[in-house]
C-alpha positions, 0 to 999 in steps of 0.5 A: 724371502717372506713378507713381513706383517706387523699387526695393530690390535685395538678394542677388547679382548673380543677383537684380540681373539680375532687378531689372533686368528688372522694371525694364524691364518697369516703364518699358515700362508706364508708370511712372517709376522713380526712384531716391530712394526717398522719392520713390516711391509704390511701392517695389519689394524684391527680397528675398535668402532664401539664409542667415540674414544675409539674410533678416535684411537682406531683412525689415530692408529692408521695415520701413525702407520700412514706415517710409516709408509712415507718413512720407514719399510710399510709398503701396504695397510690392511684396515679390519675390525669393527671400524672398518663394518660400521664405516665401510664407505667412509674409509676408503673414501676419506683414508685413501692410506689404506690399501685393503679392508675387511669387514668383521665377517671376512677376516679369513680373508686376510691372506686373500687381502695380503696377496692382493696389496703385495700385487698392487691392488685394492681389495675389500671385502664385506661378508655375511657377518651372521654367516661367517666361520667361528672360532679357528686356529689361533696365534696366542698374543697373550701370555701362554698361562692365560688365554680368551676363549670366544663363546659367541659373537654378536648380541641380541640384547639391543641396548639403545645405546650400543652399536655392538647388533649393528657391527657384529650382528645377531648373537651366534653361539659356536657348539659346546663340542667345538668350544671344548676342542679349542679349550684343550688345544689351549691347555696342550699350550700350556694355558692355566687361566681360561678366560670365556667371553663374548658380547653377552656370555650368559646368553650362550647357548640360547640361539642353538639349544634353545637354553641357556647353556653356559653352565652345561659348556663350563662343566663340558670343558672341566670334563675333558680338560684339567685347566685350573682357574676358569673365569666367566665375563660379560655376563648379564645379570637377567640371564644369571641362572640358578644352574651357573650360580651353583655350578660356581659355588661347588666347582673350584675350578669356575673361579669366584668371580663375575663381571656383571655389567649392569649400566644403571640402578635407575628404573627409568634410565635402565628403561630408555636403555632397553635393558632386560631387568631392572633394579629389583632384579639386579639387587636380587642376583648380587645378594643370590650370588653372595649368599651362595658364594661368600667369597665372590668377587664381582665386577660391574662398570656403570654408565653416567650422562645417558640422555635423560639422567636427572641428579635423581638418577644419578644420586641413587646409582652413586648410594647403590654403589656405596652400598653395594661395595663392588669388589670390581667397578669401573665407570665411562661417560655416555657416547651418542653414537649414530644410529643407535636409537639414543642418538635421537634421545631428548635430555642430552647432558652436558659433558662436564656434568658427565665428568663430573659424576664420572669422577665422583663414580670413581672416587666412591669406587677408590674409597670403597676398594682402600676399606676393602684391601685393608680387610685383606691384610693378613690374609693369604692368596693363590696368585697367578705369577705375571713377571719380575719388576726388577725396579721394585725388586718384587713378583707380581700377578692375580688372584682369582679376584683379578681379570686380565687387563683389568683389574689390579695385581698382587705385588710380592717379595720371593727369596727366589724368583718365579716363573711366569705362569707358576702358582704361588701363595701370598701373604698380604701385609700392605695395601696401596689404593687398588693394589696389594703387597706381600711376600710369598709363603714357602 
């Protein structure tokens, strides 16, 4: 009989694409995953070590599973992820639940450490992370109409608060050739939305072509696939070519949509964070891509309390947000986390003054996205069908102005139902805060 496996992703959709491949690393092996963690003799937890919140979800996680072992059939745990890199010794040493861990750049060590927990041993391993194969046969955990795509790992930008260079080290970029052989792979699956990630996606290319060559990959994969909807995240907005933006104003299949994380409007935040470009520039890219492409929709998250943010600084990132209108916008609070330069940063601020402005941020944000939807009443668009609410009696899914996970959804009525995964057309008649109602034509 074979040995369940149960599987615990946390984090972003960066870490889901290499549970996905421990997943299929896993099958291939011999084991059955399942995915009813009670039924599990291991459970696999792919930790998120990125901010306090989610080092606080990944260790929450494992003493829920901990509880497993005492009651229920949970024989052994597998910890891997970002976690597990940043405090490899502290794991062990303060977790001793856990049978085996793997650090971000041995997760094809997985069925290695199966085999070892199945035999009544400890087992870690910590690989070259800078050194270790990308991408690799996967198990899709996302719905089949819609998939992540890596494009890189690891980042070069050194933000002075992000942990991300010092878990996932420099950025790796993988060959346009072998980015487009898993892109037909995914499509051969019947994948219909491509998502492209990494840390810093418009960075790609850099480090192996000496170029930016996002553009050059998203044409390559439109080249030898026929995938409708491709859509571009955690892009920078100082690395935004003129190339990309005018490949996404002519090509239809590049969706009309950007994820531009810009963190701060404020020269003097944005300094003390290290990033590349500041006001001038970002001002500048939003109005080339909307001038180039009228009906873009871009996404952005902001950052309140990094040390040293006076009401200043903050009262000019809330008057850029009113004037900017992001279609997509999402805040969080600062994170001092150890051994990032900020960690050592003068001008702590108080944790209610970041709740407070994260939630004025927020509200700014809900007020500008109500005035939004209410323009795109009457208005018809091409939705991506997720499922049936049988409670509402209605369909839902996204446009092309909705990433996954995300971003918000599309409700609407149909006489008949709708596979998940169909496109569809959707009046809009009534809009509801973030989301929008509807019936479908036709």
């Amino acid at each position: 009989m074979k040995t369940k496996v149960g599987f615990v992703s946390l984090g972003c959709s960066k870490n889901l694409v290499d549970t996905e491949v421990m997943l299929r690393i896993l099958y291939d092996g011999g084991y059955e995953i399942t995915p009813d963690e009670t039924e599990a003799e291991i459970v696999v937890i792919n930790t998120c070590g990125f901010i306090e919140s989610a080092k606080q979800e990944s260790i929450d996680n494992i003493l829920d599973i901990a509880w497993l072992k005492k009651h229920a059939k949970c024989k052994h745990i597998i910890a891997t992820g970002c976690l597990v890199e940043r405090y490899r010794e502290e794991v062990m040493r303060e977790m001793p639940e856990i049978d085996a861990i793997l650090g971000v750049g041995s997760l094809t060590k997985i069925r290695e450490a199966c085999d070892a927990v199945m035999r009544g041993e400890r087992y870690s391993s910590f690989m070259d992370k800078e050194a270790s194969p990308l991408g690799g046969e996967r198990i899709l955990t996302t719905p089949e109409y819609t998939a992540y795509l890596k494009v890189g790992e690891g980042c070069d930008n050194r933000c002075t608060y992000c942990a991300i260079p010092l878990i996932r080290g420099r950025m790796c970029s993988r060959t346009i050739e072998d980015i487009v052989k898993e892109a037909k792979e995914l499509e051969a699956l019947g994948v219909k939305e491509l998502n492209l990630i990494a840390q810093d996606t418009t960075r790609y290319g850099l480090d192996i072509y000496g170029e930016y060559k996002l553009a050059d990959l998203v044409r390559a994969i439109c080249r030898e696939t026929e995938i409708p909807w491709i859509r571009l995240l955690y892009c920078y907005p100082d690395k935004i070519t003129d190339d990309l933006i005018d490949e996404m104003a002519r090509n239809d299949r590049l969706l009309s949509y950007m994820d531009i994380p810009i963190q701060h409007i404020s020269d003097s935040v944005l300094t003390r964070m290290n990033r590349h470009g500041g006001k001038a520039l970002i001002v500048e890219t939003i109005k080339k891509l909307r001038r180039r492409i009228p009906d873009v929709v871009l996404r952005t998250t902001a950052m309140v309390g990094f040390p040293g943010e006076t009401e200043e600084d903050f009262r000019e990132l809330c008057e850029f947000i009113k004037k900017t209108k992001f279609e997509r916008f999402g805040a969080f609070t600062y994170s001092a986390e150890e051994g990032t330069p900020a960690y050592s940063f003068d001008g702590a601020v108080e944790e209610q003054v970041k709740q407070d402005r994260y939630d004025i941020l927020m509200q700014t944000q809900l007020t500008i996205t109500e005035e939004q939807n209410q323009k795109k009443i009457g208005k018809t668009f091409t939705v991506l069908v997720e499922g049936y609410d049988p409670v509402a009696e209605c369909h839902y899914g996204r446009s092309y102005g909705d990433a996954p996970d995300v971003d918000a959804k599309i409700y609407f009525t149909s006489r008949t139902r709708v596979p998940e995964g169909t496109f569809v057309k959707v009046k809009i008649n009534e809009a509801v805060d973030y989301d929008l109602w509807g019936f479908r034509l036709g």
